[in-house]
DOZAVEX-708891 format. One line per field, with one value per residue (C-alpha): x, y, z; residue in one letter; residue number from 1. Coordinates in Angstrom, 2 decimals. Layout:
// DOZAVEX-708891
x = X,... $
y = Y,... $
z = Z,... $
aa = a,... $
i = NUM,... $
// end
This chain:
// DOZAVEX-708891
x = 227.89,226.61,228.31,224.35,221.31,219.87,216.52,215.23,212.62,212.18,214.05,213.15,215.00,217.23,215.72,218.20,218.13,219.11,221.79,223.23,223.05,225.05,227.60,228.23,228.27,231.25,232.40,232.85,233.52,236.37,238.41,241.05,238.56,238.58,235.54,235.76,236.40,232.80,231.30,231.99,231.44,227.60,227.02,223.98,222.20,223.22,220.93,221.32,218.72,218.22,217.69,216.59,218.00,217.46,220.49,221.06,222.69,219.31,221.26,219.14,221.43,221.00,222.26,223.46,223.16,224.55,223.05,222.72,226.34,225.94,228.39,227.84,226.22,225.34,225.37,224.42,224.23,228.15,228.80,231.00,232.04,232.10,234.89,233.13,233.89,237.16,238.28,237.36,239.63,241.88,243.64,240.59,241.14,244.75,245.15,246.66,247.71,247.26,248.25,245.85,244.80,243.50,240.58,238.99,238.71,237.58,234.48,233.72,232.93,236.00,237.89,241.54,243.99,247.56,249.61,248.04,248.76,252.08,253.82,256.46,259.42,258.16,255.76,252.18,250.24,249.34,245.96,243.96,241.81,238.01,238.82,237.76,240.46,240.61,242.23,244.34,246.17,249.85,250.55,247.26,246.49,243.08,241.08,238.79,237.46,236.34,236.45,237.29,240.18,240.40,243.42,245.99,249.02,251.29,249.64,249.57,253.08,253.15,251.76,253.72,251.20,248.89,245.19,242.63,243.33,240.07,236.57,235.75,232.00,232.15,234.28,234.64,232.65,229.70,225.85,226.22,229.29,226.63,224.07,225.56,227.19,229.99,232.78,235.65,238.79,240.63,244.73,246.44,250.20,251.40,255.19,255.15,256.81,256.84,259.14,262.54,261.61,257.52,256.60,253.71,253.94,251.35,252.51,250.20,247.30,245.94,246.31,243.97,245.44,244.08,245.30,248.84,247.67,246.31,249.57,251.69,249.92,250.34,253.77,253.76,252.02,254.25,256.96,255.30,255.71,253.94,250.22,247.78,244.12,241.15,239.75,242.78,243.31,243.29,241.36,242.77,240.48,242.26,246.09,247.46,249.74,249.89,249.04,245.85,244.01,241.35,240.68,240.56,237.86,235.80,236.07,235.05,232.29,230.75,231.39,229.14,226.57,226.48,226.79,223.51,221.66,222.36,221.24,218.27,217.71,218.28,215.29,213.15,215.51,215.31,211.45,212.00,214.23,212.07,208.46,210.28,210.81,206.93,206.26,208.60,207.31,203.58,204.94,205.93,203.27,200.83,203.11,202.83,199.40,198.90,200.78,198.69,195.51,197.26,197.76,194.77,192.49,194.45,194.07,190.59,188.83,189.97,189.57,190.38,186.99,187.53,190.66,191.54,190.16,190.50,193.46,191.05,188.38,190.74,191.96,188.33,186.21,188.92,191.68,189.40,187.00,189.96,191.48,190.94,187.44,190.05,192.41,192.14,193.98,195.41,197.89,198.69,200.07,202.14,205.73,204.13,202.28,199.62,198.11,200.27,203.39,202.37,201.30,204.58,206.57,204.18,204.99,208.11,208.05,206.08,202.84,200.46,200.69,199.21,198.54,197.21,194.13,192.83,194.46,194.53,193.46,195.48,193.97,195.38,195.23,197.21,198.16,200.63,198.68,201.74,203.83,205.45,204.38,201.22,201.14,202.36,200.14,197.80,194.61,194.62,191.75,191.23,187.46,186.46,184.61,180.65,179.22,177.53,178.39,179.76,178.12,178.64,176.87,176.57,174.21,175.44,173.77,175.39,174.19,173.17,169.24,168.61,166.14,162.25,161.76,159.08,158.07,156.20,155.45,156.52,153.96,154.55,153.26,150.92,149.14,149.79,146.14,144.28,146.52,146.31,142.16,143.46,146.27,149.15,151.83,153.91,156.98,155.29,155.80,153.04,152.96,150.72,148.31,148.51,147.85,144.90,143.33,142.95,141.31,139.38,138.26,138.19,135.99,133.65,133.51,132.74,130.25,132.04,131.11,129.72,126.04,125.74,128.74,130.52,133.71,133.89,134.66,132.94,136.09,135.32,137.26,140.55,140.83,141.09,143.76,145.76,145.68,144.58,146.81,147.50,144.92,142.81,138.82,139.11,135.44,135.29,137.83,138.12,139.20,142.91,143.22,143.01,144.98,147.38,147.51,147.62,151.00,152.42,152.24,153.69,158.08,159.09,161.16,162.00,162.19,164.49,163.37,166.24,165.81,165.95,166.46,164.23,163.00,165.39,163.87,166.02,164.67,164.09,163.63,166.16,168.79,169.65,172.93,174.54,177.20,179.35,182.19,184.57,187.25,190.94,193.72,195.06,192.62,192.04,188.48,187.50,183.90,182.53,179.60,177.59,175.38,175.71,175.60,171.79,171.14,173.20,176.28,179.28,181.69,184.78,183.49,181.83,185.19,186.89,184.55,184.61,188.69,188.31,185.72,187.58,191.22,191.52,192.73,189.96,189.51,187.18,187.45,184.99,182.27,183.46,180.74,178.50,177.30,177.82,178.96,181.80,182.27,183.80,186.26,187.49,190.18,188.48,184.55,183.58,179.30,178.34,180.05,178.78,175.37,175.69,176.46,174.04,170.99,171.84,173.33,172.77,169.03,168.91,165.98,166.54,164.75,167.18,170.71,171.17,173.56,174.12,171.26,173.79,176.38,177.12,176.57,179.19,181.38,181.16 $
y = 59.89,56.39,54.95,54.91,53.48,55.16,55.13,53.64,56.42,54.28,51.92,51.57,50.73,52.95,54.42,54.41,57.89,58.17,55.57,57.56,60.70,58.76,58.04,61.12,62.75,60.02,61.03,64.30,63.51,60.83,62.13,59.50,56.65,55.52,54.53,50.97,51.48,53.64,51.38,48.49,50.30,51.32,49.31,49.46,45.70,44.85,45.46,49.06,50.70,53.79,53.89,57.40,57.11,59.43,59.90,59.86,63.59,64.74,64.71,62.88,60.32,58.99,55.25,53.47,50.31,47.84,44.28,44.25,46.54,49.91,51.62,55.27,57.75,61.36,64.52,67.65,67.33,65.64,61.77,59.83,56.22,53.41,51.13,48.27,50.25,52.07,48.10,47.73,50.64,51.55,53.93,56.61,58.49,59.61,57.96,58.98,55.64,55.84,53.37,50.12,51.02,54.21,52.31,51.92,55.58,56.26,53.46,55.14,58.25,60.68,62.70,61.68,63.77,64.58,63.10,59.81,60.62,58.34,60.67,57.26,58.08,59.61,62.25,62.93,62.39,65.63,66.47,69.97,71.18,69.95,66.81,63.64,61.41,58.10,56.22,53.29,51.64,51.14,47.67,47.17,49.67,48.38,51.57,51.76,55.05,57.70,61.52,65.38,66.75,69.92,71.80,70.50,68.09,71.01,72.63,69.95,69.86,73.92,73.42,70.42,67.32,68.97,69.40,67.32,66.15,64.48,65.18,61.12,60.74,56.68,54.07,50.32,48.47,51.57,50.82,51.50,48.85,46.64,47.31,45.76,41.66,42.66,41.82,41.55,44.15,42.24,42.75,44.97,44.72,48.11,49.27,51.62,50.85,52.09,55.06,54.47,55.74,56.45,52.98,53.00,51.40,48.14,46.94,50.33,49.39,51.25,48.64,44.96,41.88,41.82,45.43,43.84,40.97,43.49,45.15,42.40,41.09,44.44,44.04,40.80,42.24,45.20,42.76,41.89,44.51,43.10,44.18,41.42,41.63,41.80,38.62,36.99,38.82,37.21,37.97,38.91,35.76,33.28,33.68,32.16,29.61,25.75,25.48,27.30,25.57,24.14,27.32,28.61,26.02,26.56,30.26,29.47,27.50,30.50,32.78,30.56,30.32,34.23,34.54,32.04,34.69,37.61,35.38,34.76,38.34,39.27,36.97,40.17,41.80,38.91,38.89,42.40,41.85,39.21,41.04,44.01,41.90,40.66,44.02,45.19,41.98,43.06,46.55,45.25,43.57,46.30,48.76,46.21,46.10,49.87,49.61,47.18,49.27,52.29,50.83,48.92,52.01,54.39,51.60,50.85,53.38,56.90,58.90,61.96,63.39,62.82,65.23,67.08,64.03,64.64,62.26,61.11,60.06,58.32,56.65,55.45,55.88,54.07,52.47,50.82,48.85,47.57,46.01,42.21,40.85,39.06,41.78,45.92,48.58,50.27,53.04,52.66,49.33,50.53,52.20,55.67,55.33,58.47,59.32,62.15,60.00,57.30,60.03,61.99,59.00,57.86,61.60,60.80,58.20,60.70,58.37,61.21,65.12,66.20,69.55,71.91,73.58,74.72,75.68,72.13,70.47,68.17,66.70,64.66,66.95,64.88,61.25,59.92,57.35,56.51,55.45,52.34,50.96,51.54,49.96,47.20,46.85,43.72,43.98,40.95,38.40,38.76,38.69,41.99,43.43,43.42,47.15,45.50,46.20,43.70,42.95,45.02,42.95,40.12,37.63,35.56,37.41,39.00,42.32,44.12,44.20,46.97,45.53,46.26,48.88,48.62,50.86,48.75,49.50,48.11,47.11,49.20,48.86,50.98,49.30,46.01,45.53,46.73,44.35,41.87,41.58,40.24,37.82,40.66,40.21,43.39,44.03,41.97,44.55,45.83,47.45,50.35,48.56,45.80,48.49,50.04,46.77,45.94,49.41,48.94,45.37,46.49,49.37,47.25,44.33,46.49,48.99,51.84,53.82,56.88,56.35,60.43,60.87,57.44,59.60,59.47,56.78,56.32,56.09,53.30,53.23,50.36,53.07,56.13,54.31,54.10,56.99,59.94,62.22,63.61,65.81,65.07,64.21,61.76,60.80,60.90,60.57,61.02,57.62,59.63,60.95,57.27,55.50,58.60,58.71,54.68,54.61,57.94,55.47,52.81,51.89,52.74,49.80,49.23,45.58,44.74,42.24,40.94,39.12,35.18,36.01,36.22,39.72,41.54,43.26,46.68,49.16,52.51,54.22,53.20,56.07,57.30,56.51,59.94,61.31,64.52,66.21,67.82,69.91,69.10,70.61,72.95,73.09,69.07,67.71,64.14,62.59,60.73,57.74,56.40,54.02,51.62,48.57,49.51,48.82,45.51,47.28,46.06,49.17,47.63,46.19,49.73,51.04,49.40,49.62,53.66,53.48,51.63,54.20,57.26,56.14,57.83,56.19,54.85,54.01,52.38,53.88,53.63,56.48,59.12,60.68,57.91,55.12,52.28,52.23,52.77,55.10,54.80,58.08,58.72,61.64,64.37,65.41,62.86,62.83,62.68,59.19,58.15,59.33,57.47,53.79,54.02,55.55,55.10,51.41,50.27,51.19,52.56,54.33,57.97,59.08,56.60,58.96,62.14,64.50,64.41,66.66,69.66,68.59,71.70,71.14,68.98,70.66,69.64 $
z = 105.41,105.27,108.97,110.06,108.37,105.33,104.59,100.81,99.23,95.99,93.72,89.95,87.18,84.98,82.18,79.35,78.91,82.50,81.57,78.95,80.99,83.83,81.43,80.39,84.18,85.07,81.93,83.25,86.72,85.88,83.23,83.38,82.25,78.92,76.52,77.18,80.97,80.88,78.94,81.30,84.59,82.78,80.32,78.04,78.41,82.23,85.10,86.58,88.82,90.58,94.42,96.20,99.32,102.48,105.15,109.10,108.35,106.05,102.47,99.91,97.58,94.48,94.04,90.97,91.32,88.90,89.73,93.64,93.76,94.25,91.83,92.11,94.00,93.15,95.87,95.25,91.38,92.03,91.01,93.21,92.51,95.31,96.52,94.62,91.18,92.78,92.86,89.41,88.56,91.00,89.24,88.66,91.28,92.85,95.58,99.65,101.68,105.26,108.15,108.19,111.63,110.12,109.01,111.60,112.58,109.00,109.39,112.34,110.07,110.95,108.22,107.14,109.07,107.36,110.05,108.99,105.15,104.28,101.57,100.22,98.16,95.57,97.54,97.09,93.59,92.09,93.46,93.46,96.20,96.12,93.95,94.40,95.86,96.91,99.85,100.48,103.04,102.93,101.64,99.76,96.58,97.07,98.30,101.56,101.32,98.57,99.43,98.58,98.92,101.36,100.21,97.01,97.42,97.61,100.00,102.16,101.87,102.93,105.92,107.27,106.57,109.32,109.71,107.26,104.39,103.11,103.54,103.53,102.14,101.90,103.06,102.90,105.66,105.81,105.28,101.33,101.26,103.02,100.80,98.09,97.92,100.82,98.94,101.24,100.71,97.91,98.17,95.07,95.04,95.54,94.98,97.80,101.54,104.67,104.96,107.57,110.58,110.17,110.88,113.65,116.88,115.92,120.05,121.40,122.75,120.19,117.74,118.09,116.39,113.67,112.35,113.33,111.33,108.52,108.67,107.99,104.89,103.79,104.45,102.11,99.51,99.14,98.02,94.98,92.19,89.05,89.15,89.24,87.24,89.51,88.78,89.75,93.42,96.58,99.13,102.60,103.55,101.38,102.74,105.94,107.42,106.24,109.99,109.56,107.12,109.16,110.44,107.17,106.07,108.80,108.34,104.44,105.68,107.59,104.69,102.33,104.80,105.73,101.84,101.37,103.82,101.42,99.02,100.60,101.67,97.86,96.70,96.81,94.12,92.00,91.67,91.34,88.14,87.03,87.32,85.60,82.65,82.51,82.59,79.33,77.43,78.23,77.27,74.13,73.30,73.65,71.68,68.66,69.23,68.77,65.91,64.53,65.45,63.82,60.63,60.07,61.32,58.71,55.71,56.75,58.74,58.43,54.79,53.61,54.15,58.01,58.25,60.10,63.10,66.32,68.08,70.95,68.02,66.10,69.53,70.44,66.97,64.53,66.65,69.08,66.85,64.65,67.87,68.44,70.31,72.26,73.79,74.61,73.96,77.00,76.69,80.46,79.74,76.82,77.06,75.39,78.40,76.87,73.35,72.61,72.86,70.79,67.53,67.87,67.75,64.42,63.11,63.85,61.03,59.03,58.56,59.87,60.60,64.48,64.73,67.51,65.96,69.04,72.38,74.29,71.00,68.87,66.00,62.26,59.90,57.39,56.42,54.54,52.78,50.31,53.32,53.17,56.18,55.36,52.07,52.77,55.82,55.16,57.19,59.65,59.43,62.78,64.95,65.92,68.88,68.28,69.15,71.76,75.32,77.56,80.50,83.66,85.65,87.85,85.37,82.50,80.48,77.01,77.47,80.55,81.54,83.44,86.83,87.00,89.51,91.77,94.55,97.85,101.19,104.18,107.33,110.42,114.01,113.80,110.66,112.11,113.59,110.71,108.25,110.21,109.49,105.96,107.33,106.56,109.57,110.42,108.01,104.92,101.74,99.54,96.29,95.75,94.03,96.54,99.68,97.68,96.71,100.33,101.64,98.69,100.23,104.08,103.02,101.63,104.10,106.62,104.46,105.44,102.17,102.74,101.98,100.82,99.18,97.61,97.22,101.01,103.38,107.25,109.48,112.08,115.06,114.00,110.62,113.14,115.51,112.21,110.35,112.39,113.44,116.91,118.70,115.15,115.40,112.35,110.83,107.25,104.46,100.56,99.21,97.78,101.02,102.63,100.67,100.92,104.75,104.86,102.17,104.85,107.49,105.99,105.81,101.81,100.27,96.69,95.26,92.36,89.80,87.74,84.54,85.22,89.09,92.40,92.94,96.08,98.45,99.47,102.71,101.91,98.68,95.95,95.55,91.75,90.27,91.06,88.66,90.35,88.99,91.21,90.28,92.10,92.20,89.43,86.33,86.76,87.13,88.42,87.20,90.15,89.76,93.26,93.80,90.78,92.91,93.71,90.29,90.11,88.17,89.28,89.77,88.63,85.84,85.10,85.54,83.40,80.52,81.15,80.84,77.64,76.29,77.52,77.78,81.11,84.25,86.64,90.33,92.51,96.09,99.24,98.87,101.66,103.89,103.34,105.10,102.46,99.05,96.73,93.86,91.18,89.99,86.28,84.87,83.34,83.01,81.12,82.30,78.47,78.18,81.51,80.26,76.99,78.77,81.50,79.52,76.13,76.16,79.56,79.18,82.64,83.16,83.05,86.56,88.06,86.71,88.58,88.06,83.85,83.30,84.72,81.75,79.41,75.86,74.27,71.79,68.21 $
aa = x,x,x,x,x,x,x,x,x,x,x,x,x,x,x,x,x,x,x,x,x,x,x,x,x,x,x,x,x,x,x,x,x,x,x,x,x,x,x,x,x,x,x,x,x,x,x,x,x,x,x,x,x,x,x,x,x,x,x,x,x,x,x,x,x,x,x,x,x,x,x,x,x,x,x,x,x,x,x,x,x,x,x,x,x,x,x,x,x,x,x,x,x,x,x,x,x,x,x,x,x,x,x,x,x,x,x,x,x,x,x,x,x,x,x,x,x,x,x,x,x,x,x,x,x,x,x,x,x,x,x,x,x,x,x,x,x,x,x,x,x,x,x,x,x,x,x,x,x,x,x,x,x,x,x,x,x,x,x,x,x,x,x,x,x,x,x,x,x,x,x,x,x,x,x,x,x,x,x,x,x,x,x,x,x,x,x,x,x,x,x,x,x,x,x,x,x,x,x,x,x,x,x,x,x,x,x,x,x,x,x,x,x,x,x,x,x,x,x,x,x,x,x,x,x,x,x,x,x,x,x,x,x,x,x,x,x,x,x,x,x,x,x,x,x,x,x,x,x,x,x,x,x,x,x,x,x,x,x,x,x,x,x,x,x,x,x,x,x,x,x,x,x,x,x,x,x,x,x,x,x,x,x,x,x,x,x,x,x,x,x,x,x,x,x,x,x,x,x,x,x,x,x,x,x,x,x,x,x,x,x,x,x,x,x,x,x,x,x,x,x,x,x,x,x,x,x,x,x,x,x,x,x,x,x,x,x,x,x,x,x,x,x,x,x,x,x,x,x,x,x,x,x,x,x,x,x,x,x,x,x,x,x,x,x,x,x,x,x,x,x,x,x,x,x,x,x,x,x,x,x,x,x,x,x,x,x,x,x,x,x,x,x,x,x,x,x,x,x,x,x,x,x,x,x,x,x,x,x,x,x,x,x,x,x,x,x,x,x,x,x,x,x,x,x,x,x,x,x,x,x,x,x,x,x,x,x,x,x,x,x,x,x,x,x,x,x,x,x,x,x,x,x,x,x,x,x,x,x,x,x,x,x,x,x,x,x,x,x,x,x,x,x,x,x,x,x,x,x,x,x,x,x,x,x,x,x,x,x,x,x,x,x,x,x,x,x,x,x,x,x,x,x,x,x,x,x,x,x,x,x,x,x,x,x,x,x,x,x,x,x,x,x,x,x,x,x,x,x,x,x,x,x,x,x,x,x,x,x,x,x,x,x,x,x,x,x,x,x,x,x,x,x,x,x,x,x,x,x,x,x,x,x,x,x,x,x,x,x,x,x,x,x,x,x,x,x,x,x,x,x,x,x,x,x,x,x,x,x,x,x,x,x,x,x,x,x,x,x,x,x,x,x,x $
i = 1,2,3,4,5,6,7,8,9,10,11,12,13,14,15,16,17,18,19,20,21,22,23,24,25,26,27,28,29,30,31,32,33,34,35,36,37,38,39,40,41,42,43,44,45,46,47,48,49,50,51,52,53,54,55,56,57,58,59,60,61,62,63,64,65,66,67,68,69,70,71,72,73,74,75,76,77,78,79,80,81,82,83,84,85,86,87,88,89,90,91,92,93,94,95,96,97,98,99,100,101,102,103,104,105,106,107,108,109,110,111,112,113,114,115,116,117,118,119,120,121,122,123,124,125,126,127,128,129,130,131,132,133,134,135,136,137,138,139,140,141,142,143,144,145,146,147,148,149,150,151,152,153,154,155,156,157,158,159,160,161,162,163,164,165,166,167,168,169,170,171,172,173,174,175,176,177,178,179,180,181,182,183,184,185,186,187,188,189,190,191,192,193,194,195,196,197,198,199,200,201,202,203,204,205,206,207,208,209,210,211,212,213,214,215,216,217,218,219,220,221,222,223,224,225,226,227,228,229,230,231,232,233,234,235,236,237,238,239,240,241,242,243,244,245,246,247,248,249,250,251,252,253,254,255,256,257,258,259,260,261,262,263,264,265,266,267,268,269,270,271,272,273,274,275,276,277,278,279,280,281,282,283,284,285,286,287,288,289,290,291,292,293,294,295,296,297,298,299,300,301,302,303,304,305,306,307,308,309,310,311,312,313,314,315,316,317,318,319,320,321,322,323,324,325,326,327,328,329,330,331,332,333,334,335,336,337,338,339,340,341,342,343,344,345,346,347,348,349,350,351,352,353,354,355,356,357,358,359,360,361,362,363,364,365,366,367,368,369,370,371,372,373,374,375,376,377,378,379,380,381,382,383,384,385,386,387,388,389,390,391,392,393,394,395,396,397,398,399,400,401,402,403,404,405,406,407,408,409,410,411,412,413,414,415,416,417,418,419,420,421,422,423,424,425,426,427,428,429,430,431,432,433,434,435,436,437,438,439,440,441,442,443,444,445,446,447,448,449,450,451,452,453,454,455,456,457,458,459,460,461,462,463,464,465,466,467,468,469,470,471,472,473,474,475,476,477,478,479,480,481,482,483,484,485,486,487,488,489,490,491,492,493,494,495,496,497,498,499,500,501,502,503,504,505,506,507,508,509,510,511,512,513,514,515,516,517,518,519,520,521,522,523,524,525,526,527,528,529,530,531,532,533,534,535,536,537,538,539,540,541,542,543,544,545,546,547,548,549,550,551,552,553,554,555,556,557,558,559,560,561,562,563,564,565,566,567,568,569,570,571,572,573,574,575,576,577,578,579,580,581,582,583,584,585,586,587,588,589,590,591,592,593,594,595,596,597,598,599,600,601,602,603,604 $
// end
């Protein structure tokens, strides 16, 4: 199953509820191991992860791995041990020997065959059909491969050691062997020997040199009858003639340096382990500092008159403010990882009561004030947040200042000649009052008033080029309706002015923060916010401010189906806190937010 390259899904670490769960399944699986032997092969503090893997065939693996070892693998709900923990334990699983040469056909992904099964003196071990069952080769009690069994030991026996034996699902020397450190096969003494008469012909040309060699270390080994620990084996590597010790240096020479390219290879899954244990100290650190928040909100913040209090208010109205000026509370960051986790596990320790009140809606409806925890809580002399809110902006500024809006007009070609009688060159911007202070002085430099009617203005012949319209006979016009037609003609621009910064110039008419909400999939609903960099709001800053209000997660994507711009996307409809900061706090004006006049009513 694994002679061909797998393909890694995802590799996180064990959870220990999936730790205890995997004990228990080899438990289950391996009856013959003992309490200590399961608690060595998964123990409770060493490094285990879990590894999804996908198959040449299709199957789809799961892969213990303990350290860079993988130890186990589960199929089809089944667990299966490795050779790397078969050599830990030899004795797990009973166990067929085959001929050395065997191996090879067995890397190469074919079944074991009952003409290659060596029954010894003492016959078969008692095995049932569809059991695991592990393999060895004769000399060596050190297993190669790890299958199930296709019929039982005696009915192998029935039908005269022919047809398979094994369905083999991993062997020593496949891609999950490689996956782990390679360990070479180590050599177990073994008491059994080749039967008179059955011993293969290693002179075929079926046989290379190094199975001969393979066999006849096997042979060695087979002499020795005390069993030696595991730690203490040597490795088929290590043995050899007096005459061969050069060669065996050199060969240990290559073996470090193929061994400092694993090394090497495994640096990525030792910044893995290492970031994975930043991660649980910054876990731990924020679950204290919930606690903290907890206690010092129910001691200082929350009364009797409040209950029954809503979980997300006492989250954001009484947890919040009681956290540090210095830090934040994220539940993202935290191993409760959401709200709801966090007050079972405190009703867990009976300090509060959480009930659902409404469908959807948890709420405190009781506190234990005479809690231990709580009384002996003493309120930290610590600097708390100011209700001010930080700056979302670009300027060193404290608080946000929301920019002076001003609407100007742009100089086109077809004004150019009749600006260009005060010194105005073509693209120079205007504000209204600017554009109607200079009609207001061309009219009367050139006494076009209308000497019968002063609300009307003589149209000489550089006004007509300007503002007349096509096929139109242009003479007269009502002052509103020339300083209408001039502002018409003219490009619309919008210029920024920034507290304590130069005024910026922007083409085209300044587009309103927009606030959407879009419903996805299911019953969940996304609030979306454009444009907020028009207004000199950074988004992520904006974004994070929103997660800290809400305690929803946040993103800050490209704006799709639009030319420029990125929006910024929180969980939920939250358009009444979005409202709040941008109007309420942010002092945005409110012509300049679209979209939160459409919010329903908030409940109370």
């Amino acid at each position: 199953m694994f002679q061909k390259p797998f393909r890694v899904k995802s590799k996180t670490v064990i959870r220990g509820s999936d730790r205890r769960k995997l004990r228990a399944d080899v438990g289950k699986a391996l009856p013959s191991l003992t309490e200590d032997q399961l608690a060595e092969l998964v123990p409770n503090k060493e490094d285990m992860s879990t590894m999804k893997v996908y198959t040449h065939s299709g199957k789809n693996v799961t892969v213990y791995c303990l350290g860079n070892n993988p130890v186990f693998f589960e199929l089809d709900k089944n667990v299966f041990p490795t050779v790397y923990t078969l050599w830990r334990v030899p004795d797990m699983l009973p166990c067929l020997t085959t001929w050395p040469p065997v191996l090879k056909n067995l890397c190469g992904g074919a079944d074991l065959m009952l003409p290659g099964v060596i029954e010894g003196e003492e016959g078969l071990p008692e095995i049932d059909r569809n059991k695991l069952c592990a393999i060895s080769l004769l000399g060596n009690r050190a297993p190669v491969a790890v299958g199930r069994t296709t019929m039982s030991s005696a009915q192998m026996v029935e039908c005269g050691m022919k047809g398979k034996g094994v369905t083999v699902l991993h062997t020593y020397l496949d891609q999950l062997w490689e996956h782990g450190d390679q360990t070479p096969l180590p050599t177990m003494a073994t008491q059994q020997s080749c039967p008179e008469g059955h011993a293969p012909d290693l002179d075929s040309g079926d046989t290379t040199p190094e199975e001969q060699s393979q066999g006849e270390l096997g042979a060695e080994a087979s002499s020795t009858t005390d069993a030696v620990p595991i730690e203490n084996l040597v490795l088929e590597d290590d043995l050899g003639d007096e005459g061969d010790i050069d060669k065996g240096t050199d060969l240990g020479e290559q073996n470090s340096e193929a061994a400092g390219m694993r090394d090497d290879g495994n640096g990525c899954e030792e910044e893995e382990v290492e970031t994975r244990h930043e991660e649980e100290e910054e876990e731990d650190q924020m679950d204290a500092l919930l606690y903290q928040c907890f206690l010092h909100a129910l001691k200082t913040n929350v009364k009797k008159s409040d209950l029954p209090l809503l979980t997300s208010k006492l989250l954001r109205g009484h947890m919040q403010p009681c956290c540090p000026a210095d830090k934040s509370l994220d539940l993202k960051k935290s191993s409760y990882k959401k709200l709801t986790k966090f007050l079972q596990a405190m009703q867990t320790q009976r300090l509060i009561q959480v009930k659902e009140l409404s469908k959807g809606v948890e709420s405190v409806v009781e506190v234990n004030w005479g809690h231990e925890e709580l009384k002996s809580f003493e309120v930290p002399d610590i600097e708390l947040p100011t209700d001010r809110v930080n700056d979302p902006g670009t300027g060193a500024a404290p608080t946000y200042q929301p920019p002076e809006v001003v609407e100007m007009y742009s100089v086109t070609g077809n004004l150019a000649a009749l600006f260009r009688t005060a010194g105005i060159r073509k693209g120079e911007a205007l504000s209204g009052q600017q554009v109607r202070e200079f009609l207001t002085q061309y009219v009367k430099e050139n006494e076009l008033a209308d000497p019968n009617n002063r609300r009307f203005v003589v149209v000489d012949p550089l006004l007509c080029d300007a503002l007349r319209q096509k096929g139109e006979d242009l003479t007269h016009l009502a002052w509103e309706d020339l300083f209408t037609r001039c502002c018409d003609k003219m490009s619309p621009c919008t210029q920024l002015i920034f507290p304590g910064q130069p005024p910026v110039l922007k083409k085209g008419k300044l587009e309103p923060v927009d606030v959407q909400v879009q419903q996805r999939s299911g019953n969940k609903k996304v609030t979306l916010i454009y444009n907020l960099e028009g207004f000199g709001i950074r988004p992520d800053a904006f974004a994070h401010l929103l997660q800290l209000r809400v305690q929803a997660s946040t993103a800050v994507n490209p704006a799709p189906n639009r030319k420029a711009g990125v929006q910024v996307m929180v969980q939920g409809n939250q358009v009444h806190t979005v409202a709040k900061l941008l109007i309420d706090e942010m002092k945005l004006p409110k012509k300049f937010v679209q979209g939160v006049e459409k919010a329903g009513k908030k409940k109370r």
